[in-house]
C-alpha positions in Angstrom: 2.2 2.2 -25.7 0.3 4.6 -23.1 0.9 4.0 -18.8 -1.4 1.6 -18.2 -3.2 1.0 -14.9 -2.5 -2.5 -13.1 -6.3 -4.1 -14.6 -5.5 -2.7 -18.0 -2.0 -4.5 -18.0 -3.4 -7.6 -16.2 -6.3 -8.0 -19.1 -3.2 -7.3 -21.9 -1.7 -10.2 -20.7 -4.2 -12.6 -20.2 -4.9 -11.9 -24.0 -1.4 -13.2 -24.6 0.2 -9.7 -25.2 3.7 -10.0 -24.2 6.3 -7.2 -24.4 9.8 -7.3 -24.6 10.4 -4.5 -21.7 7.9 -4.0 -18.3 8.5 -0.5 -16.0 6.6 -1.2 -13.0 6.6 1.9 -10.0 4.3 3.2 -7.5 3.3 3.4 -3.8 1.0 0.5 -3.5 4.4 -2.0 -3.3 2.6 -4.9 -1.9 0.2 -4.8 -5.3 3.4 -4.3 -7.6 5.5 -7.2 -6.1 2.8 -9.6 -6.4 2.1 -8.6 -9.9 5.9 -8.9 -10.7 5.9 -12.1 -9.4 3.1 -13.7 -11.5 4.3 -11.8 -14.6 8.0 -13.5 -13.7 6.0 -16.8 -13.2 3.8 -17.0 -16.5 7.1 -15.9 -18.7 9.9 -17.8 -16.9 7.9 -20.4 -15.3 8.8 -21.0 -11.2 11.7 -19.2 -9.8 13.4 -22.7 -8.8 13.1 -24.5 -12.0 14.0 -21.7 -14.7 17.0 -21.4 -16.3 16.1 -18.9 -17.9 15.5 -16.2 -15.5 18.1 -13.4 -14.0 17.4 -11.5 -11.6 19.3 -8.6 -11.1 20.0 -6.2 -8.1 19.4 -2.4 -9.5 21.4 -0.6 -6.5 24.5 -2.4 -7.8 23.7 -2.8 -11.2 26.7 -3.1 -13.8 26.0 -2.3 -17.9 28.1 -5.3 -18.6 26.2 -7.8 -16.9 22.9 -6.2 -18.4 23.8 -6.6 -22.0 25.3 -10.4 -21.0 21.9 -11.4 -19.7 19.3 -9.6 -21.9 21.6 -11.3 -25.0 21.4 -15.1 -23.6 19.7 -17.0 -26.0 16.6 -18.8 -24.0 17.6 -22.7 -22.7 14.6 -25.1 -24.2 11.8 -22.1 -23.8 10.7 -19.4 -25.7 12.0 -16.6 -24.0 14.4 -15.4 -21.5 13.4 -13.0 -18.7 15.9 -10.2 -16.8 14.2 -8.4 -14.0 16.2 -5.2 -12.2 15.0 -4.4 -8.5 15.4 -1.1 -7.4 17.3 0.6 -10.4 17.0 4.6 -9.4 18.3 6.0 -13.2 19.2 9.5 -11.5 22.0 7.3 -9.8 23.7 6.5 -12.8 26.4 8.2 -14.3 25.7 9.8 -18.4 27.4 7.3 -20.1 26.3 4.0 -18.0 22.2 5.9 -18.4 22.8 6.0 -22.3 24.2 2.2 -22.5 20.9 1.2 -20.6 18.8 2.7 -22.9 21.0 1.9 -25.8 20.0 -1.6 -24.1 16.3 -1.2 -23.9 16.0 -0.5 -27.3 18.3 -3.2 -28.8 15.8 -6.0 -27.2 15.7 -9.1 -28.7 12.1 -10.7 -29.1 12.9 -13.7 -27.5 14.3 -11.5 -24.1 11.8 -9.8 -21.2 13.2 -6.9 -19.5 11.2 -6.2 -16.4 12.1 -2.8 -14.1 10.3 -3.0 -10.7 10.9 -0.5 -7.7 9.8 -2.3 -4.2 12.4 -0.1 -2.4 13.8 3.3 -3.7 11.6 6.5 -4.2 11.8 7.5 -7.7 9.6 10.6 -7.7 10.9 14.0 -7.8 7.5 15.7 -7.2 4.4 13.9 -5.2 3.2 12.6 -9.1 6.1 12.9 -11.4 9.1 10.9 -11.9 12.8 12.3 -11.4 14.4 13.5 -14.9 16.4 10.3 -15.5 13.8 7.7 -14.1 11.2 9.6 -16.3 13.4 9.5 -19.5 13.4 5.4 -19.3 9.4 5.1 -18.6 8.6 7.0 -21.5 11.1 4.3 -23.6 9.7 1.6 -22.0 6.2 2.5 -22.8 7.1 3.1 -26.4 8.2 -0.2 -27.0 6.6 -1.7 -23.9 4.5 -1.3 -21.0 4.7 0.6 -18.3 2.4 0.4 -14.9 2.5 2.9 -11.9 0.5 0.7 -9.0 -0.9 3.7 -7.0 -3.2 3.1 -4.3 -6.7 3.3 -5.0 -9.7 5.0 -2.8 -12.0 2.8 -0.5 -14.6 3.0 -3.0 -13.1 2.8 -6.2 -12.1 -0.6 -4.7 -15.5 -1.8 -3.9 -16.5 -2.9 -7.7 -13.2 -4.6 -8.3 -14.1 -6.2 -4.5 -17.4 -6.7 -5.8 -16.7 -8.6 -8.9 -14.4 -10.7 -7.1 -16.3 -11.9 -5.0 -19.0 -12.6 -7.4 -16.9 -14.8 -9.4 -15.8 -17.0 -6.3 -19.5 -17.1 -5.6 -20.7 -15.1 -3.3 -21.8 -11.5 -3.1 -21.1 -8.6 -1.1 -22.7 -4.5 -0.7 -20.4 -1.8 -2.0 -21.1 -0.7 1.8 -19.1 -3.6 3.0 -16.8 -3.8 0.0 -15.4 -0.8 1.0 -15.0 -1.3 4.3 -12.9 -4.3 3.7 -11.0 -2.1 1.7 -10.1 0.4 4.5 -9.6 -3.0 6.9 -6.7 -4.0 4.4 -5.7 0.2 4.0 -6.3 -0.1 0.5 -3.3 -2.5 -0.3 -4.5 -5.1 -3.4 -2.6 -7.9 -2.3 -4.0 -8.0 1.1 -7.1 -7.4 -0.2 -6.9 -10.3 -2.7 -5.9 -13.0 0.1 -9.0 -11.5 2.2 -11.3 -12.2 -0.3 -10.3 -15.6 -1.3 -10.7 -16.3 2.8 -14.4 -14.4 3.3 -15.4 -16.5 0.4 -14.4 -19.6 1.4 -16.2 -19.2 4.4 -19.2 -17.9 3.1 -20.0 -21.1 0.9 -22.2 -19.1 -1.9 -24.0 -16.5 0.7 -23.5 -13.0 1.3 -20.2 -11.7 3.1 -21.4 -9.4 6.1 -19.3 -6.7 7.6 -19.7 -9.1 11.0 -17.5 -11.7 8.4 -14.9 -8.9 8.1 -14.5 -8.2 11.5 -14.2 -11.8 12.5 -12.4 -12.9 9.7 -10.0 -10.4 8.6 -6.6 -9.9 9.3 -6.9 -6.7 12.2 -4.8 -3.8 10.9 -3.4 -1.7 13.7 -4.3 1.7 12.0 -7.5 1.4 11.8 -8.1 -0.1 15.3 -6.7 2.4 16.6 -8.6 4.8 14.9 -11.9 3.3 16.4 -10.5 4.1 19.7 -9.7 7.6 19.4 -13.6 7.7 18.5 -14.3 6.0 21.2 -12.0 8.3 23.3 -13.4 11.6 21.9 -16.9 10.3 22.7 -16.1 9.5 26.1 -17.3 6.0 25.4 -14.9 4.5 28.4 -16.2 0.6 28.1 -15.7 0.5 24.3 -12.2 2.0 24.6 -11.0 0.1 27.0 -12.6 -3.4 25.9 -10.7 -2.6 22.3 -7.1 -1.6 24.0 -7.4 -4.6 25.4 -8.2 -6.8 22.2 -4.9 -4.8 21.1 -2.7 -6.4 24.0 -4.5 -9.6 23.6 -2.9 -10.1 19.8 0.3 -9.2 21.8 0.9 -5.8 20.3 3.2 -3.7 22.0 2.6 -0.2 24.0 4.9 1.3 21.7 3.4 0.5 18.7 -0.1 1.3 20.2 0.6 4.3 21.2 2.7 5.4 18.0 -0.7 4.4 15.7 -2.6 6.4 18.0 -0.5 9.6 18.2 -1.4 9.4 14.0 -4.9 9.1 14.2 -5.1 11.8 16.8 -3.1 13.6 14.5 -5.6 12.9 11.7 -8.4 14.0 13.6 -6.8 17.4 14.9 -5.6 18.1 11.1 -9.3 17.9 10.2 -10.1 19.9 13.3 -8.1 22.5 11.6 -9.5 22.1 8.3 -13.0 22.8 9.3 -12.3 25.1 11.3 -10.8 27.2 8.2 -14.2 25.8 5.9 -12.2 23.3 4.6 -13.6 20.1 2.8 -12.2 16.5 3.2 -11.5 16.5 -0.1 -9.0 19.8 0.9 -7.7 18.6 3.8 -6.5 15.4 2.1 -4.7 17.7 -0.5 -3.6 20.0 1.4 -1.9 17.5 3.6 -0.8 15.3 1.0 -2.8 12.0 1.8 -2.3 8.9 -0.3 -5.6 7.4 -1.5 -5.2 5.0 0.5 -5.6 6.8 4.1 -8.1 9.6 2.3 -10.7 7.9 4.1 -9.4 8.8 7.6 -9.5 12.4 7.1 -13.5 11.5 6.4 -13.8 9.9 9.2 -11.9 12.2 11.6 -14.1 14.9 10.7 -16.9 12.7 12.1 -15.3 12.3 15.6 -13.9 16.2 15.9 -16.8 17.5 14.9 -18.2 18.3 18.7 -14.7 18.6 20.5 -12.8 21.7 20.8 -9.0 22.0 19.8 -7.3 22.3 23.4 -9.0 18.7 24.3 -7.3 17.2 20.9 -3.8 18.9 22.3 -4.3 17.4 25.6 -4.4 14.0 24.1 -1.5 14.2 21.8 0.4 15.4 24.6 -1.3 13.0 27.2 -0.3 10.4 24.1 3.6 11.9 24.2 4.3 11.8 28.2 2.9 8.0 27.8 5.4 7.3 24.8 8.4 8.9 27.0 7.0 7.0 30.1 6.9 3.6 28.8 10.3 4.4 26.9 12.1 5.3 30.0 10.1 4.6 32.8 10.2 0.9 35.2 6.4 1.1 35.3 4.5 -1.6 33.6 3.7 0.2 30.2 0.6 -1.2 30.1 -0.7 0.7 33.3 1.0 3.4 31.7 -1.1 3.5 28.7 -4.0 2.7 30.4 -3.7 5.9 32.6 -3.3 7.6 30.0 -6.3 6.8 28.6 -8.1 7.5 31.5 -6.7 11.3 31.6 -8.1 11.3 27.5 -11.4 10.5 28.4 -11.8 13.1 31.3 -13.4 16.3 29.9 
């Protein structure tokens, strides 16, 4: 079988198509754990109950124990499921790597095998697989499936939000879809839980963006990223009203000031960009952006457009005296930020 894409697999096993080996990777982990989890669910049944499911730690995996479970015979089910966390093949010594694919392809039909990475990087380059960890997704899609959950752009999220929220009754714009989609940086689960909520609340109507920003679970990233817009454009009452939203939800100056310093970052990256005739699309690549933060390059080109590259430096280094400040200083770290702020918006 080909790699499949997370809706592809997801329709494959809905139609009742059940494999004997799963290889699930990627950077979207939130998507990927919550997918494993069903999957585990619908063949084992719940974790408590089953008696048929092992689960298996991959960073101390032994071959023995491997062959033991995937040989069980299943206990009043159909099937027996074995799923290995964090396996990273390039650990594993020549003769342990040939016994697990000796193992893979000696897979009874009444035994699952599922591979799923939540916590080890198995990429050699920024889209290919290490040697090893590439060797045993190509056998697992030939005689299984394989999945890489990658994180998908703002709007190539908006028709799967779309269609969603259709089938729970209640439409929304692609506008809005994608916004929601940037709220929740992209990641599927959160996106899932956010839908099932604007839904419920909107009881068959439209879901506005004003039902996403009073509904929605606030992300610190991209709040932060309004106010660095709001600092660039000298808008004083907006920036201050939102920093103080921030310390309302009880947020620390640390963390405030650590999302900030990377969306000032953002925006002086795209400073550079344009001012080398860049597009977003280029500065993304050149910088390596996942999909899933693409869309603040976009928008950073937006707030930069009008300032001039020595007033972006004087905030990241405003930005990096308030960080060592509030790290070392006896001074409320809230005033701290706060004047800090202050010196940002001067011009």
């Amino acid at each position: 079988m080909a790699l499949m894409n997370d809706a592809e697999l997801a329709k494959a096993i809905r139609g009742g198509e059940v494999k004997s080996v799963y290889y699930f990777y990627g950077k979207d982990v939130a998507a990927l754990e919550s997918f494993t989890k069903r999957l585990v669910t619908k063949l084992a049944g719940k974790e408590e109950d089953s008696l048929n499911l092992h689960k298996l730690d991959g960073r101390k995996l032994r071959m023995s124990e491997l062959w033991d479970c995937c040989n069980m015979l299943p206990c009043f089910a159909d099937r027996v499921v074995v799923t290995v966390n964090d396996l990273n093949a390039e650990q594993l010594a020549k003769d342990d790597f040939d016994y697990l694919l000796s193992i893979v392809e000696g897979l009874s039909d009444s035994t699952t095998l599922i591979f799923y990475a939540t916590g080890v990087d198995l990429y050699k380059t920024k889209k290919s697989l290490s040697d090893k960890n590439e060797k045993l997704n190509k056998l697992c899609q030939k005689i299984g499936h394989s999945c890489e959950f990658s994180f998908r752009t703002p709007n190539d999220l908006a028709k799967t939000i779309a269609a969603k929220m259709q089938k729970l009754g209640s439409d929304i714009s692609r506008d809005d879809a994608a916004y929601l989609a940037q709220m929740c940086l992209c990641e599927q689960a959160v996106i899932n839980n956010e839908i099932e909520k604007l839904s419920a609340f909107a009881q068959g109507r439209a879901v506005a963006k004003r039902d996403i920003d009073a509904l929605c679970i606030r992300r610190l990233d991209a709040d932060t990223f309004k106010l660095s817009g709001f600092i660039l454009k000298r808008n004083a009452s907006a920036a201050f009203s939102l920093l103080s939203e921030l310390y309302d939800m009880q947020i620390s100056t640390i963390s405030i000031i650590g999302a900030m310093t990377n969306s000032f970052c953002d925006i002086y990256r795209a400073r550079a960009g344009l001012s080398k005739g860049r597009t977003s699309a280029d500065i993304a690549n050149d910088f390596a952006y996942p999909k899933n933060r693409e869309f603040a390059i976009k928008y950073a080109i937006n707030d930069c457009r009008n300032v001039s590259d020595s007033r972006i430096r004087r905030c990241i280094k405003a930005l990096y005296e308030a960080d060592s400040e509030a790290k070392f200083s006896r001074v409320d770290d809230r005033i701290i930020l706060e004047r800090a702020v202050t010196v940002m918006l001067r011009k």
